[in-house]
Residue frames relative to the residue before (quaternion, step in Angstrom):
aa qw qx qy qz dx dy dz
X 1.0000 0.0000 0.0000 0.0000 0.00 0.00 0.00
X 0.6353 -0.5836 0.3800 0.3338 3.61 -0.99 1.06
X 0.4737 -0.4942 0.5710 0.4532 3.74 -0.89 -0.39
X 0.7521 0.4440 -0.2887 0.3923 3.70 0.70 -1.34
X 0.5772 0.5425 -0.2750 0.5449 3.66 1.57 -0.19
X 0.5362 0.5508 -0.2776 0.5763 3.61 1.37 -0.12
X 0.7524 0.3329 -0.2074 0.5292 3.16 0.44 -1.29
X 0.4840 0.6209 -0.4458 0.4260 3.82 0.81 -0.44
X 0.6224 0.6982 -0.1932 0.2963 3.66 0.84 -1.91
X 0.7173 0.5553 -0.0369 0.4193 2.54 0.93 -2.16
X 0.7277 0.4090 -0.2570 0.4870 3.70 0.99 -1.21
X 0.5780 0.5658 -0.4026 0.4286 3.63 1.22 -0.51
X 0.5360 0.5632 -0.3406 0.5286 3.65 1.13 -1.21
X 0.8410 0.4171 -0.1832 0.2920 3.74 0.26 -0.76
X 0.4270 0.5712 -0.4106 0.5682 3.02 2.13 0.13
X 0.7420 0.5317 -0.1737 0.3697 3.42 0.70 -1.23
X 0.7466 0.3705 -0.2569 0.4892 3.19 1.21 -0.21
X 0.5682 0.3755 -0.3360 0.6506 3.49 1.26 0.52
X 0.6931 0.4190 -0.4576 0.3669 3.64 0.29 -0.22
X 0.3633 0.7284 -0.4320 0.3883 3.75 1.90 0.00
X 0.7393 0.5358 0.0584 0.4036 3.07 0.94 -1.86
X 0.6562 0.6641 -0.2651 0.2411 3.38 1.21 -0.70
X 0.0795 -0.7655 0.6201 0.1524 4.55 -0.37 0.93
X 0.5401 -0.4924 0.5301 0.4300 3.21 -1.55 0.11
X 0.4401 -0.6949 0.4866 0.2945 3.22 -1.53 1.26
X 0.8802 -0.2756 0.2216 0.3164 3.27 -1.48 -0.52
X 0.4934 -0.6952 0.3715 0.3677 3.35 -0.61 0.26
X 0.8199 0.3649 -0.2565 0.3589 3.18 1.06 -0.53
X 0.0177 -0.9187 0.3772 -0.1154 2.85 1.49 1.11
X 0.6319 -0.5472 0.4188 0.3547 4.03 -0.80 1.13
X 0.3637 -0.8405 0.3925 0.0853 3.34 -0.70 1.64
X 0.3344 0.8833 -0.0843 0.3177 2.65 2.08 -0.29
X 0.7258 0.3591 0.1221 0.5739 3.08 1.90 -1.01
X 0.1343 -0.7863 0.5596 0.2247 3.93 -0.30 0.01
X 0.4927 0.6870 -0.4635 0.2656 3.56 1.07 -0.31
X 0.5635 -0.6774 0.4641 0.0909 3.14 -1.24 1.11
X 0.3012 0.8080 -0.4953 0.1052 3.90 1.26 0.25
X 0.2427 -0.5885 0.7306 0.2469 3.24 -1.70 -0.08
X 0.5724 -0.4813 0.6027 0.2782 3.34 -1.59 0.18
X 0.0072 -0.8103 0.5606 0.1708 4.10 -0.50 0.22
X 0.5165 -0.6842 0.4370 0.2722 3.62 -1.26 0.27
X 0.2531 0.7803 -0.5698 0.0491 3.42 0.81 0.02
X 0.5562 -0.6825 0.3593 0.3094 3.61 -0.63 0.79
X 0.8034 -0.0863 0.0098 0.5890 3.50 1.31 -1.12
X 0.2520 -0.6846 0.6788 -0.0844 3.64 -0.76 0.83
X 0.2574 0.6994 -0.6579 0.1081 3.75 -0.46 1.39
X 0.2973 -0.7539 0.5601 0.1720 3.32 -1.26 0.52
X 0.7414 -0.0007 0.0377 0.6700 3.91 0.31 0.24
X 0.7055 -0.3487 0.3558 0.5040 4.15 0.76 0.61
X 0.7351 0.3228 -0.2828 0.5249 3.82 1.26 -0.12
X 0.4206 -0.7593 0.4459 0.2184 3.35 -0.69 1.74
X 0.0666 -0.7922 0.5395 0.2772 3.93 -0.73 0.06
X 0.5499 -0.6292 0.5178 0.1831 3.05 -1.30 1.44
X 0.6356 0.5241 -0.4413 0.3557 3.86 0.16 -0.26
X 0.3002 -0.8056 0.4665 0.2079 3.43 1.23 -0.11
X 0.4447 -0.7282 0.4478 0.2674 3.95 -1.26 0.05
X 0.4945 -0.5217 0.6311 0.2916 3.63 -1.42 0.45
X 0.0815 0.5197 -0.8423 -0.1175 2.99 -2.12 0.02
X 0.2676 -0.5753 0.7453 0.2047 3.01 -2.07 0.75
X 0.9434 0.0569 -0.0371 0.3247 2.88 -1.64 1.29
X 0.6453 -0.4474 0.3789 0.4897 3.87 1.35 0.12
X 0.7258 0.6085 -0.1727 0.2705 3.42 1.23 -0.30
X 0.8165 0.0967 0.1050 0.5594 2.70 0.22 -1.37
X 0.2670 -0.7300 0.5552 0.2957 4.03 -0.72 1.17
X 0.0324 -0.8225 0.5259 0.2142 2.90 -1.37 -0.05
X 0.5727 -0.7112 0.3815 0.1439 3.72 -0.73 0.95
X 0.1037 -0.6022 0.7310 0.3037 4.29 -0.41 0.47
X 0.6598 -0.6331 0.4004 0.0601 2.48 -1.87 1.30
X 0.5949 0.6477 -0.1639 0.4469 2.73 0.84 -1.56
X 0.7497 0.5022 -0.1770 0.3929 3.81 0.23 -1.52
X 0.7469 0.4095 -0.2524 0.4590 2.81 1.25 -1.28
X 0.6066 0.5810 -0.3135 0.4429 4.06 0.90 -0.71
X 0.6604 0.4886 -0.2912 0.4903 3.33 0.92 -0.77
X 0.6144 0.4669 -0.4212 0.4765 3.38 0.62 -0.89
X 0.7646 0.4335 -0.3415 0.3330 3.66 0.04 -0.95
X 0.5890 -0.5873 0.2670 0.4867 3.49 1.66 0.15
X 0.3625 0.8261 -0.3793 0.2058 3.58 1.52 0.03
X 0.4051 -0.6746 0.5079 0.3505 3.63 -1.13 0.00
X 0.1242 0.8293 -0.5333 -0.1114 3.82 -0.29 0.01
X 0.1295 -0.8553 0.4860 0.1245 3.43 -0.93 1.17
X 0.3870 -0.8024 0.4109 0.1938 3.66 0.38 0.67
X 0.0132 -0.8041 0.5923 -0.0487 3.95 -0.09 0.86
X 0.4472 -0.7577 0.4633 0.1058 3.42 -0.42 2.14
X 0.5319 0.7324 -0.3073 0.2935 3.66 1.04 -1.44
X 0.7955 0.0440 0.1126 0.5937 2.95 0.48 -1.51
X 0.3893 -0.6759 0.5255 0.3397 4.06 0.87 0.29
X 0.7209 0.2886 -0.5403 0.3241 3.65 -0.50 1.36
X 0.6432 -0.5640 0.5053 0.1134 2.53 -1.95 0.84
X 0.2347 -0.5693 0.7643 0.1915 3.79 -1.80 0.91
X 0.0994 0.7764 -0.6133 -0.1056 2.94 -1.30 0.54
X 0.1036 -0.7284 0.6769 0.0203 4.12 -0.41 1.05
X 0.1972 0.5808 -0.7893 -0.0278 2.70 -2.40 0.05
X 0.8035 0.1674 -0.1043 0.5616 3.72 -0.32 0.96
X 0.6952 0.0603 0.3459 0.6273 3.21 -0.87 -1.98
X 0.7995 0.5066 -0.2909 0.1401 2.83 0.06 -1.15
X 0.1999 0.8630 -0.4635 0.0233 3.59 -0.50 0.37
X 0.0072 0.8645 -0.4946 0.0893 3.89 -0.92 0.70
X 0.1425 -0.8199 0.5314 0.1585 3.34 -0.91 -0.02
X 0.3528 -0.7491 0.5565 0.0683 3.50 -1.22 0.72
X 0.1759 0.8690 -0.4621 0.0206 3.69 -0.63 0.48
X 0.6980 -0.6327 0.2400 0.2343 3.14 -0.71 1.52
X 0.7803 0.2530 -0.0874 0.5652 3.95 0.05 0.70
X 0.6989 0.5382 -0.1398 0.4497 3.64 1.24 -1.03
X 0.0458 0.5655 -0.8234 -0.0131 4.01 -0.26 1.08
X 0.5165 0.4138 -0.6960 0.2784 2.71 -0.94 2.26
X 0.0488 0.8869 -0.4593 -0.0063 3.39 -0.05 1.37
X 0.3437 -0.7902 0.4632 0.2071 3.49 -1.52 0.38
X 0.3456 -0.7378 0.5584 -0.1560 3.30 -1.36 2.19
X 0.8023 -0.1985 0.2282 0.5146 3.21 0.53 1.25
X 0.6608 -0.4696 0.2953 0.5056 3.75 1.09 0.95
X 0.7147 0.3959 -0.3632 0.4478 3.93 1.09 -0.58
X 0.1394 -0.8308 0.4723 0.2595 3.38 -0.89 0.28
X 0.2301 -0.8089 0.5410 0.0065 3.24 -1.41 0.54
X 0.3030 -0.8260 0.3480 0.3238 3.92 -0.68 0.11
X 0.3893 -0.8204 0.3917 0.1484 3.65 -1.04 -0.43
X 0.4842 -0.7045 0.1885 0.4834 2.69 2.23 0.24
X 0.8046 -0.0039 -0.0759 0.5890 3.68 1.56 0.02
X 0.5169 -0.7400 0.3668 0.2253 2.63 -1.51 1.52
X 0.5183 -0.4582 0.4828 0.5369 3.68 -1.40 -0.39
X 0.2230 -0.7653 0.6029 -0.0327 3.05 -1.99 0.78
X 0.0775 -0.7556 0.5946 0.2637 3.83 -0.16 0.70
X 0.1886 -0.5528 0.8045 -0.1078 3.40 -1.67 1.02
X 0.8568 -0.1641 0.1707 0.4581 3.02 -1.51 1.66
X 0.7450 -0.4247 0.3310 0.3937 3.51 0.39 1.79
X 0.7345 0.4493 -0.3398 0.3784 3.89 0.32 -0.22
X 0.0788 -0.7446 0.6105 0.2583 4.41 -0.28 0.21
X 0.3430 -0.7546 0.5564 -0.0580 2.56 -1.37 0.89
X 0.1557 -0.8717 0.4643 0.0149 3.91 -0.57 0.65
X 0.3821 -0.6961 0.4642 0.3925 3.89 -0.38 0.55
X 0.6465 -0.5216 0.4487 0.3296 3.48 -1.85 1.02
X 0.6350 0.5401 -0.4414 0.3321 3.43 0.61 0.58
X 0.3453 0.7709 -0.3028 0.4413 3.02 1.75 -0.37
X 0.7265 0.4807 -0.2170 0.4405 3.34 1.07 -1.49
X 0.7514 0.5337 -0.1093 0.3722 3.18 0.74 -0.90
X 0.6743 0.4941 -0.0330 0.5478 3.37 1.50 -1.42
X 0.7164 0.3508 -0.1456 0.5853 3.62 0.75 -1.31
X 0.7885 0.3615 -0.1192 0.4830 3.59 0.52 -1.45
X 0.1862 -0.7999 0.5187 0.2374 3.48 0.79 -0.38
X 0.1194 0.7764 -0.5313 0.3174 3.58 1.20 1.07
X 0.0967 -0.8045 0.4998 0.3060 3.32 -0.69 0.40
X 0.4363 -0.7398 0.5117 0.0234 3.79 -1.43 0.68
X 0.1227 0.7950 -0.5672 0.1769 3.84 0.04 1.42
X 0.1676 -0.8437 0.4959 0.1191 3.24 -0.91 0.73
X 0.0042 0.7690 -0.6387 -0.0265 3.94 -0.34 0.47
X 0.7634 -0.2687 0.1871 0.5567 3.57 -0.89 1.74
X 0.8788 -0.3115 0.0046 0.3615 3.36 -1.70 -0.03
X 0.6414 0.5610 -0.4026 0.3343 3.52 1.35 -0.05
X 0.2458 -0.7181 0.6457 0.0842 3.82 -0.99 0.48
X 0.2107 -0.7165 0.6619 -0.0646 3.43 -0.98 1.33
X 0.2002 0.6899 -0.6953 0.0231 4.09 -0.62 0.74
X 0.1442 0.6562 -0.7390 -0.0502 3.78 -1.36 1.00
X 0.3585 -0.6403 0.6150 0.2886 2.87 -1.67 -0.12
X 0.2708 -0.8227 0.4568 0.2029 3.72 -0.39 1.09
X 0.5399 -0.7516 0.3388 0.1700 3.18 -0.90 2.17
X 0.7193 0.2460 -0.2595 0.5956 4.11 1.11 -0.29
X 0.2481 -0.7389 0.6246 0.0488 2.87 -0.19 1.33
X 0.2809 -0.7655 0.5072 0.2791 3.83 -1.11 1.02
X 0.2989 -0.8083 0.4899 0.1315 3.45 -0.75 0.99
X 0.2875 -0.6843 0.6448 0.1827 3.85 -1.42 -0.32
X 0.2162 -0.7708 0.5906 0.1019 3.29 -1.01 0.59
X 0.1880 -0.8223 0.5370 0.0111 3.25 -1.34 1.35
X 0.0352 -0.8041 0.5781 0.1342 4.07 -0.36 0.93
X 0.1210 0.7626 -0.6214 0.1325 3.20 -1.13 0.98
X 0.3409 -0.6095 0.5782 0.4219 3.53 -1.38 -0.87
X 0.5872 -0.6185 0.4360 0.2874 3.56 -1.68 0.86
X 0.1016 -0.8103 0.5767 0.0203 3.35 -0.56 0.75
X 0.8510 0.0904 -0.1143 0.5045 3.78 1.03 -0.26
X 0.0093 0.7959 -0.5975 -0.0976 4.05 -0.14 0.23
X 0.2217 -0.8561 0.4479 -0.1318 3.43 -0.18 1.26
X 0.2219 0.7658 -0.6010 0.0559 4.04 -0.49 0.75
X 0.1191 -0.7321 0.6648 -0.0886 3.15 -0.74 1.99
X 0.9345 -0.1627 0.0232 0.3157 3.36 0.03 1.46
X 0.5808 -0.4635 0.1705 0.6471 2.65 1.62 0.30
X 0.5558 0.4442 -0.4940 0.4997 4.05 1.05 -0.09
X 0.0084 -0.8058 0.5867 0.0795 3.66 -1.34 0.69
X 0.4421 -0.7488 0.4870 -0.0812 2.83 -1.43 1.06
X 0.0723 -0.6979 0.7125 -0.0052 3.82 -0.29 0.79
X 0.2305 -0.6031 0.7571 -0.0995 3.42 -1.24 1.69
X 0.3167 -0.7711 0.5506 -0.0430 3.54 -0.68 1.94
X 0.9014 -0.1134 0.2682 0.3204 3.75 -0.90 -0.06
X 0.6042 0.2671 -0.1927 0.7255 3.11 1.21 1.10
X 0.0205 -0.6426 0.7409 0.1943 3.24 -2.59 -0.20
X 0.8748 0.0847 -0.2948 0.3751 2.84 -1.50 0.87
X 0.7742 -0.0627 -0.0443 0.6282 4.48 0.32 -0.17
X 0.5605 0.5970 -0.4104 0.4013 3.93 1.28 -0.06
X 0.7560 0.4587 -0.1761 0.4325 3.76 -0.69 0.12
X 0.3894 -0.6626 0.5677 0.2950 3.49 -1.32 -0.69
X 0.1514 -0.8199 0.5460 0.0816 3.54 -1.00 0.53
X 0.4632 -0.7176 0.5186 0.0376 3.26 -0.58 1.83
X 0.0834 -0.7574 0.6407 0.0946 3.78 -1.09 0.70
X 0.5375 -0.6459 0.4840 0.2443 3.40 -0.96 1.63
X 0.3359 0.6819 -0.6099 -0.2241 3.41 -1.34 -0.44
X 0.7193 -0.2489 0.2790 0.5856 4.02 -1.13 0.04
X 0.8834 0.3081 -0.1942 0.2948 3.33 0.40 -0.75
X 0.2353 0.8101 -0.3446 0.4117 3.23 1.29 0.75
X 0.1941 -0.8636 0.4620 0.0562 3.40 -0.25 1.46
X 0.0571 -0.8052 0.5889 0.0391 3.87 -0.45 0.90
X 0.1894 0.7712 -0.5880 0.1537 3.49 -0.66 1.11
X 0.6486 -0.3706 0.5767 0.3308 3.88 -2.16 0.36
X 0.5670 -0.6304 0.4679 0.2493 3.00 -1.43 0.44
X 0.5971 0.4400 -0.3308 0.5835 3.21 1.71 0.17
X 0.5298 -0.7586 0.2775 0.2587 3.41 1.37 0.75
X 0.0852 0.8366 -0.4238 0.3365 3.21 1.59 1.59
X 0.3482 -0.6706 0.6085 0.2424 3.83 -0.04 0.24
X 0.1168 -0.6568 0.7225 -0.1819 3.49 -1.10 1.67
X 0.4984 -0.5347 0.6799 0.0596 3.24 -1.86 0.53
X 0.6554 -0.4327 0.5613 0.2613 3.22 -1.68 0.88
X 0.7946 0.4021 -0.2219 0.3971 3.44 0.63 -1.04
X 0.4871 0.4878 -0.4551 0.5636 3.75 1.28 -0.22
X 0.7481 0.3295 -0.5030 0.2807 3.18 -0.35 -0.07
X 0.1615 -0.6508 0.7387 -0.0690 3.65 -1.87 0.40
X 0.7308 -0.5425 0.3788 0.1676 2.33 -2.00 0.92
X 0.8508 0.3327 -0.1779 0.3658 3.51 -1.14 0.88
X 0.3864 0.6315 -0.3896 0.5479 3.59 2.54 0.01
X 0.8544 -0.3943 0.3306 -0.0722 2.77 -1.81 0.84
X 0.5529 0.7692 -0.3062 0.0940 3.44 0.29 -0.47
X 0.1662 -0.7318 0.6358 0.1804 3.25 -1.64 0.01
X 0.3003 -0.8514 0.4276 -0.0449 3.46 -0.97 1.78
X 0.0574 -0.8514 0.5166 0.0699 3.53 -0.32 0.79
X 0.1317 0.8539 -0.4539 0.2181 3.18 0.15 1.52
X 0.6862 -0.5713 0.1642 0.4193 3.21 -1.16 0.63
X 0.4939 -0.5665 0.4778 0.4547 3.91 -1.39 0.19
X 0.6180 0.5881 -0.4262 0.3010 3.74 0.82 -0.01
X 0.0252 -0.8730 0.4772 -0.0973 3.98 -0.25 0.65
X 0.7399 -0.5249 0.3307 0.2603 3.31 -1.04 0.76
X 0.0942 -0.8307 0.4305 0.3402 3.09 -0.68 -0.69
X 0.2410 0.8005 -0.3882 0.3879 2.76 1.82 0.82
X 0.1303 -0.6736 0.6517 0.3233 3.68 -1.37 -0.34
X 0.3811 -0.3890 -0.8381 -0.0315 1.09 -1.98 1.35
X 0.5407 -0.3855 0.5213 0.5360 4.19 -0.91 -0.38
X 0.0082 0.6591 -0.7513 -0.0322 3.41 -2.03 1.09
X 0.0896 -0.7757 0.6247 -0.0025 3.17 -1.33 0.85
X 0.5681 -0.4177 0.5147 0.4876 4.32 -1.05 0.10
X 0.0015 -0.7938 0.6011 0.0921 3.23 -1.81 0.83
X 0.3161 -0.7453 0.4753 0.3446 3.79 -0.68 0.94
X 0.9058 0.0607 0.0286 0.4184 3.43 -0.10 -0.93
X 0.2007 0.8869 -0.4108 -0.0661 3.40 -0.59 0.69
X 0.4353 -0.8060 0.3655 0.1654 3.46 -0.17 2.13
X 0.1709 -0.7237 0.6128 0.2674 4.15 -0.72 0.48
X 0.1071 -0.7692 0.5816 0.2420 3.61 -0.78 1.13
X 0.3790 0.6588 -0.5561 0.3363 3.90 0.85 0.37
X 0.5417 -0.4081 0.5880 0.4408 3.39 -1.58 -0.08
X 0.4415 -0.5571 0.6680 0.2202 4.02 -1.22 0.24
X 0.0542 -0.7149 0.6873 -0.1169 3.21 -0.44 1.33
X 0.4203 -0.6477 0.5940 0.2260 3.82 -1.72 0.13
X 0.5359 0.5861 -0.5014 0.3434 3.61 0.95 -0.76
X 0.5608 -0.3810 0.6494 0.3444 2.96 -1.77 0.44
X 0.2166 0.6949 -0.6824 -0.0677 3.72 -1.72 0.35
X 0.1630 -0.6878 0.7021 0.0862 3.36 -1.32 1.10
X 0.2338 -0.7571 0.6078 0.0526 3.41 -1.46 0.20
X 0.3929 -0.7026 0.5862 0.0912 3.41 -1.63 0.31
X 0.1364 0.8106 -0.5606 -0.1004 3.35 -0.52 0.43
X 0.0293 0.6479 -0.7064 0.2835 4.02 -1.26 1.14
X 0.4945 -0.6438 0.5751 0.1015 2.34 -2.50 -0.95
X 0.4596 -0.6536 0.3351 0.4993 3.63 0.19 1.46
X 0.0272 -0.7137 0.6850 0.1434 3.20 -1.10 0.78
X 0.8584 -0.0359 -0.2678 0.4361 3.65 1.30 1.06
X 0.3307 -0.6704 0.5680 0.3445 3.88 -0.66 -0.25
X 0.0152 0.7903 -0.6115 -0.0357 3.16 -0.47 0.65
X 0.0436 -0.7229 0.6891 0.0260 4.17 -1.10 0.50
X 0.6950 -0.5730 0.3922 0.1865 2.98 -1.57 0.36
X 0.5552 -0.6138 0.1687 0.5352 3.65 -0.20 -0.08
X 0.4674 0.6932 -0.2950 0.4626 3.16 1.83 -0.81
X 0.0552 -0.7991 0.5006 0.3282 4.02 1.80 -0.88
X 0.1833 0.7057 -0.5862 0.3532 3.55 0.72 1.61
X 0.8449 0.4451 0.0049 0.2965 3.27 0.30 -1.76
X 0.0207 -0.8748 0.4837 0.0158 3.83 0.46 0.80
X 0.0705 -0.6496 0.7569 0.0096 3.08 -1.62 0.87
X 0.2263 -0.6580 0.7108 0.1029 3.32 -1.66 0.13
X 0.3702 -0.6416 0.6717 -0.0106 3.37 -1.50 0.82
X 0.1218 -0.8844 0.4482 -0.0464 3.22 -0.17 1.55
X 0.0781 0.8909 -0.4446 -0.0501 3.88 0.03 0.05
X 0.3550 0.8024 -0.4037 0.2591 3.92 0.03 0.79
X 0.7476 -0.1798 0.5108 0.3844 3.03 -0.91 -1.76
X 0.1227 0.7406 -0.6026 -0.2707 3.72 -0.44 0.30
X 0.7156 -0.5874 0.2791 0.2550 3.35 -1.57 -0.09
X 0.4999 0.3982 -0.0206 0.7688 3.05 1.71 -0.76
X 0.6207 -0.4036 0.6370 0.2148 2.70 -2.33 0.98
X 0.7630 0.2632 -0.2728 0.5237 4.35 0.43 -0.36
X 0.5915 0.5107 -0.4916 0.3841 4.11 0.95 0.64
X 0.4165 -0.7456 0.4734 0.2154 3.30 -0.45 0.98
X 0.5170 -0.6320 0.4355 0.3790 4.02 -0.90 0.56
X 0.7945 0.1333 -0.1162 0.5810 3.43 0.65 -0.30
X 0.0466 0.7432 -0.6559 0.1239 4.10 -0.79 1.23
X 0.0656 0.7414 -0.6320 -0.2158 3.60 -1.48 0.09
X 0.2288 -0.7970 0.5584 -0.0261 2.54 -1.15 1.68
X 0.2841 -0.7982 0.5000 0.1791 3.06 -1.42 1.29
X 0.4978 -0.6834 0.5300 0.0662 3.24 -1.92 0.64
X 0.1814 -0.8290 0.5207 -0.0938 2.95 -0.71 1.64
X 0.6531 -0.4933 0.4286 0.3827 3.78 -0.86 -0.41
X 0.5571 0.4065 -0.1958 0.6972 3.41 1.42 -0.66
X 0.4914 0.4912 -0.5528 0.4601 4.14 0.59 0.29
X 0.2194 -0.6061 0.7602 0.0809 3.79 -1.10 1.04
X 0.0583 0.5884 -0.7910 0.1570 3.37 -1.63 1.46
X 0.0756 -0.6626 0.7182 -0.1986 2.69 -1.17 2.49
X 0.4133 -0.5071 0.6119 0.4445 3.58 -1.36 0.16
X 0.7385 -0.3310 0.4019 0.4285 3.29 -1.92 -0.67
X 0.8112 0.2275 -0.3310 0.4251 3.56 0.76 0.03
X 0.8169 -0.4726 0.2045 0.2599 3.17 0.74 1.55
X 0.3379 0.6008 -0.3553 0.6314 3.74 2.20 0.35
X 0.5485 -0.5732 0.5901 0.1495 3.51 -1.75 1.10
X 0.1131 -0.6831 0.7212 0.0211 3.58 -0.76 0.75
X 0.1626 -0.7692 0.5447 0.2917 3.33 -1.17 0.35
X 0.8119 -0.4128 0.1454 0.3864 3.62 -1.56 0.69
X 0.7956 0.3494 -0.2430 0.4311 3.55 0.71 -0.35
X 0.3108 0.6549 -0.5750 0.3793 2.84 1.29 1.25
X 0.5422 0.6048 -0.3371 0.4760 3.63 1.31 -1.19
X 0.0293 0.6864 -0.6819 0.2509 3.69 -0.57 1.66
X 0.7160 -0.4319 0.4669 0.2876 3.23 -1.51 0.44
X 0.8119 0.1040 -0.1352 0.5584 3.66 -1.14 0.67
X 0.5158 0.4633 -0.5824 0.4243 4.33 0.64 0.20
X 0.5723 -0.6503 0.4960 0.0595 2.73 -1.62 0.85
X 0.2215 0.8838 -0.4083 0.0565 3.34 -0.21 0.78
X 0.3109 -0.7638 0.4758 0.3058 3.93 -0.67 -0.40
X 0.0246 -0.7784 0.6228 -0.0748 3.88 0.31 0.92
X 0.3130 -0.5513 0.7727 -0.0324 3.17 -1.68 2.37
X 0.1009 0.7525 -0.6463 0.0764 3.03 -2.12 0.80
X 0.5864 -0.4748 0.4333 0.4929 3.74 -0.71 0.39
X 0.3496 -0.6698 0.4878 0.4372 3.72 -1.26 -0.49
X 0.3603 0.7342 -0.5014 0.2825 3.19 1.39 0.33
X 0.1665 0.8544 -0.4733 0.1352 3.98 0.27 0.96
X 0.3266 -0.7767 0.3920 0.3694 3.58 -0.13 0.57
X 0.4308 -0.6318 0.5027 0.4032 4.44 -0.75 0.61
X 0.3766 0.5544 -0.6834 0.2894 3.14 -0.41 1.70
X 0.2372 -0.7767 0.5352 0.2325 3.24 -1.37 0.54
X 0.4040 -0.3909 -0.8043 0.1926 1.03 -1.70 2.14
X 0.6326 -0.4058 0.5444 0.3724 3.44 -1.84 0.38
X 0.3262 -0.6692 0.6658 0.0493 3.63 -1.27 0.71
X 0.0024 -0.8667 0.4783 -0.1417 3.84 -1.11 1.28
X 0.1894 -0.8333 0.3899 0.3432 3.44 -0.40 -0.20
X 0.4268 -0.7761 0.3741 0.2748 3.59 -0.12 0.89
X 0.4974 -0.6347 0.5796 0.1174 3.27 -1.15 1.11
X 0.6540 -0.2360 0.3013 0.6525 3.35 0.52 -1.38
X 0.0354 0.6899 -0.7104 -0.1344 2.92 -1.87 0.56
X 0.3800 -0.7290 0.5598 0.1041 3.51 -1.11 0.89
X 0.2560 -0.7181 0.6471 -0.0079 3.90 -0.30 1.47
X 0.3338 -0.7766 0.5317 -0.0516 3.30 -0.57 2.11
X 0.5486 0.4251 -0.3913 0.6044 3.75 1.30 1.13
X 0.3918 -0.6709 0.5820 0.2400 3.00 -0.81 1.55
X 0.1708 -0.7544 0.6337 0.0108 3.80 -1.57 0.85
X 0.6142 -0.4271 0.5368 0.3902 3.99 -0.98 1.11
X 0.7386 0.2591 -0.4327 0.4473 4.06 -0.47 -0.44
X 0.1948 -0.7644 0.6007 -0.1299 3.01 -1.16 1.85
X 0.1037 0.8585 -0.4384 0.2451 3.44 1.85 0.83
X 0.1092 -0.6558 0.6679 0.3345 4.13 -0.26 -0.60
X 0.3716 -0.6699 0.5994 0.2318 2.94 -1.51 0.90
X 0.0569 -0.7782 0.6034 0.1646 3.76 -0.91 0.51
């Protein structure tokens, strides 16, 4: 059985066992709201071994609902409350989300998604459906008769992704690392403060050492979008490249030739696509050298005569390009978006 079919079970059990229990609240219930809630009796309600006293809503027999606040804090969250518009940021780790007041429209890793109900402030408190916990927080949620049990489990099990960087992204201060791919191809890593960057010899690195077209391996959470491409929280991510200073921009497409010298020593390639950067032209040929690294997408040597017409590929390069058209380069790396039987690491 799925987790999300578990956790589904679980929230359905918990409707049903509070809507047994459930009186009509108060009359002078925050006007603030139209939601129809009741107060419910459930006997005990802990969140991490700590019971919260603010008890839950239900709308209509249905749906529970959770105070935020009580419930984010317990799990050790941060919540920042934004009067303007009445919603709430809430982080802890990686993790990070937001809540607004009226809006089943939550945020999963920067993507958003719904839940079939919106928050709701009641008697000055907002409130969020028990999916929230489960779905957004990835808390888990068990019920036993009248007693309800929400933690959030402190080692979270992770997965590890090798690839090459194709995008480094800062949307306001929230950053992103855009894996093996552009635009629905690849994976997309979410920054937080607490995001380790390090050498394979477990040097410590900056956000700012890194560049386009490096190496890496990502250890990142097993939770993921369902978006495309999919984005999930990362803890640690190790560069296995050498740390270089050059600026590199890149292109991604499809040879739209092979080109060699007459001697048929000397290779170039004819890119056509997408560049990466505001300074990567859409079409470049880039030459190939002995010092060019050729990896697939998961960070494995290919050799040169894999690069064929119509393969797909993504090709990094200095901007030093000469002002022909197309502009003419020498490739750094280029990463061949077809997985290939040589299981060599590249180093």
């Amino acid at each position: 059985m799925s987790n999300k079919i578990t956790k589904s079970i679980a929230l359905l059990g918990l409707s049903m066992a509070l809507s047994s229990g459930a009186a009509v609240a108060s009359a002078n219930q925050s006007q603030d709201s139209a939601f129809n809630a009741v107060q419910n009796t459930v006997q005990t309600v802990m969140v991490n071994g700590k019971t919260i006293s603010s008890g839950y809503l239900q709308s209509g027999g249905k749906e529970v609902m959770l105070p935020l606040r009580d419930l984010v804090e317990t799990l050790g969250m941060t919540l920042k409350w934004n009067p303007d518009d009445k919603s709430s940021e809430i982080t802890k780790g990686t993790l990070w989300t937001t809540v607004k007041t009226g809006e089943d429209r939550y945020t999963i890793n920067k993507m958003y998604t719904s839940l079939g109900t919106a928050p709701v402030i009641v008697n000055n408190k907002l409130y969020v459906p028990a999916s929230f916990a489960s779905e957004v927080l990835h808390a888990i949620v068990k019920v036993e008769g009248s007693s309800v049990s929400i933690s959030f489990p402190e080692q979270e099990k992770t997965a590890t992704t090798q690839g090459v960087i194709t995008e480094i992204k800062d949307n306001d201060g929230h950053i992103s690392i855009h894996l093996n791919g552009i635009q629905g191809d690849g994976i997309v890593l979410n920054v937080s403060k607490d995001t380790v960057f390090q050498t394979s010899e477990a040097k410590a690195l900056k956000l700012s050492d890194l560049t386009l077209g490096m190496s890496v391996k990502a250890e990142h959470s097993l939770a993921t979008t369902m978006s495309l491409p999919p984005q999930t929280a990362v803890y640690t991510l190790t560069v296995t490249d050498k740390i270089e200073t050059a600026e590199i921009i890149g292109t991604a497409g499809t040879i739209a030739e092979v080109r060699t010298n007459e001697a048929g020593v000397d290779k170039s390639i004819l890119i056509k696509g997408l560049g990466l950067t505001e300074q990567s032209p859409k079409e470049v040929v880039l030459n190939l050298s002995k010092d060019t690294v050729l990896v697939d997408q998961n960070g494995m040597k290919v050799e040169q005569a894999s690069l064929v017409k119509d393969a797909k590929v993504i090709g990094f390069y200095t901007p030093m390009l000469t002002r022909s058209l197309p502009p003419i380069g020498n490739a750094t790396k280029i990463m061949l978006q077809i997985a290939t039987e040589n299981t060599e690491p590249a180093l």
